[in-house]
C-alpha positions, 0 to 999 in steps of 0.5 A: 249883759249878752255873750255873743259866741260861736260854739267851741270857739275862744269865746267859750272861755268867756261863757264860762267864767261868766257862768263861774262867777254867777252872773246873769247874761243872755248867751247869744249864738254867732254865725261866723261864716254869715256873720249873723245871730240866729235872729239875724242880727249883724256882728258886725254892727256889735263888732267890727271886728267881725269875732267872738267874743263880745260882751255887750255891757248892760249900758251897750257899751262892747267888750272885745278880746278873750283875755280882757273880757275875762279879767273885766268878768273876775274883776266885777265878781272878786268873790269868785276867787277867778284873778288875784287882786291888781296891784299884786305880784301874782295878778302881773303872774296870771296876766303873763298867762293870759299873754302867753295862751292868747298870742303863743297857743291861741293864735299858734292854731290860726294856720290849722284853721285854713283848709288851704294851710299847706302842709309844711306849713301845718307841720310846723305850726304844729312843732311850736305848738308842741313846744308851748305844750312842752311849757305848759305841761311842765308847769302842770306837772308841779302845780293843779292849776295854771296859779298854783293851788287856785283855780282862774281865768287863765284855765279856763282860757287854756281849757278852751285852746286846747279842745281844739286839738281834738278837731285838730287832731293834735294827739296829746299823749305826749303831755301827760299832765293834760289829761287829768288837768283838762278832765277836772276842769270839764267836770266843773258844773259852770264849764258842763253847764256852757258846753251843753249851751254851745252843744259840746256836750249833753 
């Protein structure tokens, strides 16, 4: 298989679990701005989509879009223990968590992205954030994990939108409860191992 990401972008919520649950895969880097591998390949011509992530299968096929890539990765390796089993309660649970960070937090940023973004406009975007953050940090303020007891999928992915605040400069010190989640998380050894990769991290 072959990730294609670019650095610190969503895609590293992939990068991760595909380092989690053991597979073997060629990290390939993207150019967002030229749409260009580093050996000049077209992104394009692999997604036409023109983002990341993508995982190209062994048989060429393409897989698009965080939250079905993720599950694609745990379904493969159920020994991991990364998503509960389809047909349970708590699959149709962690499937509701993916929903919410992908389209309330993920692509609650997408104004932040813009350096034309007005700043009314930034403000308010930053107002809902805060308030999925509100959610969010009450959840993990009775529970370790985004599941409960159990680590998964739906963490990595959250680890991952919420490293943007910091290039965002969105303080998170109101929410307590992120602080100790998001630092047991950066001290798995599958997650440091894909930071230093994307060079996030020494």
């Amino acid at each position: 298989m072959k990730l294609y990401y670019t650095p610190g972008a969503c895609s590293l919520a992939a990068h991760i679990v595909l380092r989690e649950a053991g597979f073997k895969f060629e990290p390939v880097a993207v150019d967002l701005s030229t749409k260009k591998t580093a050996s000049g390949d077209d992104l394009l011509a692999i997604n036409p989509k023109g983002y990341v992530p993508a995982l190209q299968l062994d048989d060429g096929q393409v897989l698009t879009e965080d939250q079905v890539i993720l599950q694609y990765l745990a379904d493969l390796k159920p020994e991991a223990g990364l998503a509960s089993a389809f047909g349970t309660l708590e699959r149709y649970r962690l499937m509701e968590w993916l929903a919410f960070i992908a389209t309330e937090v993920h692509k609650g940023f997408g104004p932040l992205w813009n350096p034309s973004t007005p700043e009314i406009t930034r403000q308010n975007a930053v107002a809902l954030l805060s308030r999925r953050f509100d959610y969010l940090a009450k959840t993990l303020e009775q529970q370790p994990w985004l599941m409960g007891s159990r680590y998964s999928i739906a963490d990595a992915y959250l680890f991952t939108i919420l490293g943007w605040t910091k290039i965002h400069q969105v303080e998170l010190g109101r929410w307590p409860a992120f602080a100790p989640y998001l630092g047991k998380i950066a001290e798995r050894p599958a997650v440091r191992e894909a930071m230093q990769v994307e060079g996030l991290i020494r």
